[in-house]
MIVEX-355765 format. One line per field, with one value per residue (C-alpha): x, y, z; residue in one letter; residue number from 1. Coordinates in Angstrom, 3 decimals. Layout:
# residues N
east	[X,...] $
north	[Y,...] $
up	[Z,...] $
rest	[A,...] $
nr	[NUM,...] $
This chain:
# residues 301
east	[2.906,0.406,0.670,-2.804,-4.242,-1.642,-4.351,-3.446,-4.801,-3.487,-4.625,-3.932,-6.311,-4.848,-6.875,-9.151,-10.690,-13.761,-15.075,-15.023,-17.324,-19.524,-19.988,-23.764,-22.844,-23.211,-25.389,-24.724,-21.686,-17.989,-14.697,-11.478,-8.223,-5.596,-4.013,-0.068,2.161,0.750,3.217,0.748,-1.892,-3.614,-6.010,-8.322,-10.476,-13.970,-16.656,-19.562,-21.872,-21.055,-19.606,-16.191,-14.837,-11.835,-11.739,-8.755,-7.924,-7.353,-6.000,-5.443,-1.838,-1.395,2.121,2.420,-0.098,-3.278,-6.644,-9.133,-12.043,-10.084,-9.320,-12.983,-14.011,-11.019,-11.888,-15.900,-15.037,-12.105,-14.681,-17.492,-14.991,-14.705,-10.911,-11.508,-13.185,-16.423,-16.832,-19.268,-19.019,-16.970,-16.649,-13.829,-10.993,-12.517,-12.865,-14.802,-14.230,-15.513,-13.069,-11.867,-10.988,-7.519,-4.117,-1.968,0.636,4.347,7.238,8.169,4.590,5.036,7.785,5.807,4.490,1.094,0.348,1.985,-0.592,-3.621,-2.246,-1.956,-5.628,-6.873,-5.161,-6.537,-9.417,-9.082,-7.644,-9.583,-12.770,-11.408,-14.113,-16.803,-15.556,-17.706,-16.644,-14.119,-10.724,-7.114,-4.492,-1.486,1.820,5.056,7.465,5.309,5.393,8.712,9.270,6.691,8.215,11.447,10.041,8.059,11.183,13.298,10.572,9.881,14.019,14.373,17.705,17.548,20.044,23.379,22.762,19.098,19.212,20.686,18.489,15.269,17.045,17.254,13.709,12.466,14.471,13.180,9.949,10.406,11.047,8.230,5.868,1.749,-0.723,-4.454,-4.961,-6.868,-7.904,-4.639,-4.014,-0.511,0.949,1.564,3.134,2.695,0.887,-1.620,-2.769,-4.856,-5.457,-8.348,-7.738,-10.081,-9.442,-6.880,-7.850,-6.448,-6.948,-5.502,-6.490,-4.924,-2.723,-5.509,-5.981,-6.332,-2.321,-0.481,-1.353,2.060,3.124,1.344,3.313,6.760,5.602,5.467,8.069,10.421,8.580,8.609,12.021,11.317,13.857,14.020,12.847,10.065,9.534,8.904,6.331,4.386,4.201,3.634,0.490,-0.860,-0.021,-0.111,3.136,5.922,6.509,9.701,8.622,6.580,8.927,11.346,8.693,7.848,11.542,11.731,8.185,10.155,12.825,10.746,8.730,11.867,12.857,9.256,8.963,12.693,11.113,8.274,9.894,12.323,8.896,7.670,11.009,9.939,6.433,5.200,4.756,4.266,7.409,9.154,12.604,11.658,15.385,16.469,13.270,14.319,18.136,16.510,14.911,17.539,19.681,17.028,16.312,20.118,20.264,17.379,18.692,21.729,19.620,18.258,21.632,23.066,19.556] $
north	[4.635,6.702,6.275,6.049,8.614,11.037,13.288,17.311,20.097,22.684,26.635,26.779,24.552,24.480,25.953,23.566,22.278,24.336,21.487,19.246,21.285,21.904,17.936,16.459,14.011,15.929,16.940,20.443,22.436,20.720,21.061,20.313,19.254,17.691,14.192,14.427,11.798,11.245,11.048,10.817,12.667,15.164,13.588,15.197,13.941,16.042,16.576,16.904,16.529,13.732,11.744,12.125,10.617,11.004,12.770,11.839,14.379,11.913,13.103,10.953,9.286,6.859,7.292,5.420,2.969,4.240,3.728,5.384,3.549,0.354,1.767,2.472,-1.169,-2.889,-0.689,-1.608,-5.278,-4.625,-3.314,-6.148,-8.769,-6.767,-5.419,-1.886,1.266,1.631,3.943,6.616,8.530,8.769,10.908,12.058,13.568,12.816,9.690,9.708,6.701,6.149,7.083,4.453,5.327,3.761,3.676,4.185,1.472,1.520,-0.607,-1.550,-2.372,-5.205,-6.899,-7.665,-11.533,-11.309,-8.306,-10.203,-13.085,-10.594,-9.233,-12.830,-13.673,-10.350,-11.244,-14.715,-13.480,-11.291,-13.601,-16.217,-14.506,-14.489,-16.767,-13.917,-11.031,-8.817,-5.931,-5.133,-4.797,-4.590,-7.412,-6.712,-7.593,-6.341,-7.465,-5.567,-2.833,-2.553,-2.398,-0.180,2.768,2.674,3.454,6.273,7.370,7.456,9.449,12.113,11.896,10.773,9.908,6.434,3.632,2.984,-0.448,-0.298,-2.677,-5.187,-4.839,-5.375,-8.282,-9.910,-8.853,-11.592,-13.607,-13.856,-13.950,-16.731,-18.774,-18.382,-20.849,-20.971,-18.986,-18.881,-14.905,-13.089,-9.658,-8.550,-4.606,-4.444,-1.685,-3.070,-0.806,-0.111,2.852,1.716,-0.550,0.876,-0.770,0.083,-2.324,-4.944,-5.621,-4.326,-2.625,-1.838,1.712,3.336,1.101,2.859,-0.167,-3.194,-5.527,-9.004,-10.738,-13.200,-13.377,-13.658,-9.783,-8.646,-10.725,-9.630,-6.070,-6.011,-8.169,-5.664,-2.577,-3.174,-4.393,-7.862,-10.420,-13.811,-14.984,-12.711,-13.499,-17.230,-15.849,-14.562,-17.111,-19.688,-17.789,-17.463,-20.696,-22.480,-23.946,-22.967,-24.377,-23.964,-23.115,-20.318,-18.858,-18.482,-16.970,-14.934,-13.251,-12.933,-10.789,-8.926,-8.118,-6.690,-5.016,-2.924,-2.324,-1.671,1.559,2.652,2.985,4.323,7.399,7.879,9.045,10.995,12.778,14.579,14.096,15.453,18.602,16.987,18.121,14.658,13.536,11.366,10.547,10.095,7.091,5.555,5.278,3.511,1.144,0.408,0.192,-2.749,-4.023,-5.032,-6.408,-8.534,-9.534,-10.523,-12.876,-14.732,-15.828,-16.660,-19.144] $
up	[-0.364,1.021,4.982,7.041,9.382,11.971,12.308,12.924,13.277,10.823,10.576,6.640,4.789,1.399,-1.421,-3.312,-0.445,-1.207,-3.302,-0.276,2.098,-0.772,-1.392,-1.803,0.990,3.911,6.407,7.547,7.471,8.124,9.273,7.883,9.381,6.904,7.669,7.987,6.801,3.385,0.348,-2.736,-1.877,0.316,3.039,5.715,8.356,7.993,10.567,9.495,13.209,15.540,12.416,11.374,7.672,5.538,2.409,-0.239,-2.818,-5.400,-8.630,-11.241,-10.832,-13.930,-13.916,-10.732,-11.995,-10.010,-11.506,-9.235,-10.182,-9.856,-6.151,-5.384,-6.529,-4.137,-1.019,-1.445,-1.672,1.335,3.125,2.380,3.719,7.097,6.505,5.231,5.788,3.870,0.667,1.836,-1.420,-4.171,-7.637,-10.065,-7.327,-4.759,-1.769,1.062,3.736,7.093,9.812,11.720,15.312,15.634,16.158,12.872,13.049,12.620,11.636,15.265,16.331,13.694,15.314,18.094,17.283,18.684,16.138,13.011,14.260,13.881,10.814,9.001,10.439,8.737,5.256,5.770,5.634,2.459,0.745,1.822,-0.092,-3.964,-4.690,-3.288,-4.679,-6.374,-8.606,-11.493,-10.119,-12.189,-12.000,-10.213,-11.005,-9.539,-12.034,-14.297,-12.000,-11.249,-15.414,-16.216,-13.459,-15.124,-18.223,-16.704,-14.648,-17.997,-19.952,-17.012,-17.050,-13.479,-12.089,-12.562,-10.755,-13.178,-12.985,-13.642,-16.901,-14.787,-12.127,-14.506,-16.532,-13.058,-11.801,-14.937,-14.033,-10.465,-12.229,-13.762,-10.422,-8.547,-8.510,-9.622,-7.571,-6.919,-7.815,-4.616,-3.834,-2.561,-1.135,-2.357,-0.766,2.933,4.806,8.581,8.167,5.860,8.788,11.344,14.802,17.282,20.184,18.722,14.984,12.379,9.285,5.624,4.478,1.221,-1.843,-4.705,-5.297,-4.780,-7.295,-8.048,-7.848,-5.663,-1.513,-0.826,-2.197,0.688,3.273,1.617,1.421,5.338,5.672,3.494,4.597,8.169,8.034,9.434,10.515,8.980,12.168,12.065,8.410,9.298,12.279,9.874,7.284,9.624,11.130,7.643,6.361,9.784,8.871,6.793,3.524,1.821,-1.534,0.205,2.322,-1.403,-3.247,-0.541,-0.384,-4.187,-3.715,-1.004,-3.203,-6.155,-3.545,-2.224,-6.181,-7.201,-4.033,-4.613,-8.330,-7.418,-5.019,-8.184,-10.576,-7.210,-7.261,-10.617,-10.332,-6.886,-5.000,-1.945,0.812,1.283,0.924,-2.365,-3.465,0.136,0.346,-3.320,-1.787,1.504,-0.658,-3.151,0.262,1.485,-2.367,-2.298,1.105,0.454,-3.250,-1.297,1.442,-1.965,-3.015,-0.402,0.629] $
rest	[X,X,X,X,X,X,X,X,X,X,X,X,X,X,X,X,X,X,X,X,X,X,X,X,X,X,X,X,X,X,X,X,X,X,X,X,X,X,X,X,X,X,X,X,X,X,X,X,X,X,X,X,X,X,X,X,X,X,X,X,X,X,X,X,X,X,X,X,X,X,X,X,X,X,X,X,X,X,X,X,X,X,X,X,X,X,X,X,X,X,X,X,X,X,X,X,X,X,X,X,X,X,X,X,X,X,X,X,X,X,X,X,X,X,X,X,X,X,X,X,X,X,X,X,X,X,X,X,X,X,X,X,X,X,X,X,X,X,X,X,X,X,X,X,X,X,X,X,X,X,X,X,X,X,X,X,X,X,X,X,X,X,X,X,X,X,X,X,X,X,X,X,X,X,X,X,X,X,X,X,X,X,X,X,X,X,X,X,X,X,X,X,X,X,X,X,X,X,X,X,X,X,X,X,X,X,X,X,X,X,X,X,X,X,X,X,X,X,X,X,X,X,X,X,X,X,X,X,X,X,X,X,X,X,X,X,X,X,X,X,X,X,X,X,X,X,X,X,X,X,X,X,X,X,X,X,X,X,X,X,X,X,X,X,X,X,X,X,X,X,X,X,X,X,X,X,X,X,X,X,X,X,X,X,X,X,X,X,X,X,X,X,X,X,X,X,X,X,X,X,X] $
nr	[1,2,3,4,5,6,7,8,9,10,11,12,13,14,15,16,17,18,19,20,21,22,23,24,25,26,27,28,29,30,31,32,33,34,35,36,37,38,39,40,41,42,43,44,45,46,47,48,49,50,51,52,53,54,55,56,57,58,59,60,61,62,63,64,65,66,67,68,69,70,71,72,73,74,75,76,77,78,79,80,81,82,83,84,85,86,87,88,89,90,91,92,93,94,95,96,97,98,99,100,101,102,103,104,105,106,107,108,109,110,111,112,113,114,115,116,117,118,119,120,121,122,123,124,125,126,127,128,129,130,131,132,133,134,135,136,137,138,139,140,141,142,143,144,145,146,147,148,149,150,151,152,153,154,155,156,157,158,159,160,161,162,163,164,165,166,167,168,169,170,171,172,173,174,175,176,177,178,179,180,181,182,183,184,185,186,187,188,189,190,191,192,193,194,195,196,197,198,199,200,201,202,203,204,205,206,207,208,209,210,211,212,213,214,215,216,217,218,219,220,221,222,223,224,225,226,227,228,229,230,231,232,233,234,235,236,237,238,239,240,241,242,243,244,245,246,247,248,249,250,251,252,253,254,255,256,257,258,259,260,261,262,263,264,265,266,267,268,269,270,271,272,273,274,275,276,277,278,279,280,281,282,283,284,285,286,287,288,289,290,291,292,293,294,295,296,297,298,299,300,301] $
């Protein structure tokens, strides 16, 4: 929910940005150019020398479920496992990350197979380290998730889906068939563009929805996100599992489901919530669009 780096230069830097040029971390004087693409926040790639970082304006968003310091925490531990950015510095508002010289995925590039391998390998290899991790980081549930946004939609009095009652009375139920997990560092907001490719290695960036929860959320969130085919699906499991298990590939479509009902929720709050220029409403339809077609899949399986 907050894409990676498209990198632009832009004559107006918007005001506020003084407090990033005056930051302790610096060398000498820096330059600013603001990230495009970005849908919760405002993100800029700073030079300061020969270095180059990027700096998140990072407000707190607790009505989408975003605890900064819970962020912070993930991204250091992403980052010890060899899958993230580092933290370079970090205080209330404000998140400074290395920059990573790369490619900013998208969708498409993750319906080649040899790129879903890499990708699988890399969460292998985060999940793969739960037993390592160092740091205090939030659980992370998205049938939680999914219920908690509708309550903050209703109270912010978002337009809300008619048949949202039904849609949450069958979210628990879903819940209630998937099977027991071993909980993992997870970054739980897979989309293309939070994955950043510079010929050698892929890496995560934007942690404001890491915590600890179930590996196979982040499969289904690129699977739903990147609009995978069942084929394509299987590809993917099978790299991370190194064989496809039946009971994995169910609970990884019910995750993809509540993942396409958890962001159609999620861009409802943003409609009322953020001053961001995005189509909001048009990217909750999109998802409620893919949350059915998906819902659909599971019955008929």
């Amino acid at each position: 929910m907050a894409p990676g780096y498209r990198h632009r230069a832009t004559r107006g830097i918007p005001m506020g940005t003084e407090r990033i040029t005056s930051l302790a971390c610096w060398r000498g004087p820096v330059t600013l150019d603001p990230i495009s693409g970005g849908i919760t926040n405002r993100n800029y790639v700073v030079r300061d020398g020969d270095r180059r970082y990027v700096v998140r304006i990072c407000a707190p968003l607790p009505h989408l479920g975003i605890n900064r310091r819970n962020e912070v925490a993930c991204q250091i531990a992403a980052h010890a496992i060899g899958v993230a950015p580092a933290v370079v510095h970090h205080e209330d508002g404000i998140l400074v990350s290395d920059f990573i010289d790369a490619r900013t995925l998208s969708a498409e590039d993750l319906h080649d197979t040899d790129r879903l391998a890499r990708l699988a390998e890399l969460l292998r290899t985060l999940h793969g380290k739960w037993d390592r991790l160092v740091g205090e980081m939030l659980y992370f549930s998205p049938f939680q998730t999914v219920q908690t946004y509708a309550v903050t939609a209703r109270q912010r009095d978002a337009k809300l889906p008619d048949n949202l009652s039904s849609l949450l009375d069958d979210a628990r139920q879903l819940a209630h068939r998937m099977k027991p997990f071993t909980p993992v560092l997870c970054h739980n907001d897979l989309l293309a563009a939070n994955i950043l490719d510079d010929g050698r290695r892929l890496v995560l960036v934007d942690w404001e929805y890491g915590g600890i929860g179930n590996p196979l959320f982040d499969l289904a969130g690129i699977s739903g996100n990147c609009g995978l085919s069942d084929d394509l699906e299987r590809e993917l499991l099978a790299a991370y599992r190194s064989r496809v298990v039946d009971e994995d590939l169910a609970d990884l479509r019910i995750l993809k489901t509540v993942s396409l009902l958890r962001e159609a929720l999620w861009a409802v709050i943003q409609t009322v919530a953020s001053d961001i220029e995005f189509d909001y409403a048009r990217y909750a339809e999109d998802n409620l669009h893919a949350y059915r077609e998906a819902r659909q899949r599971l019955d008929a399986s």
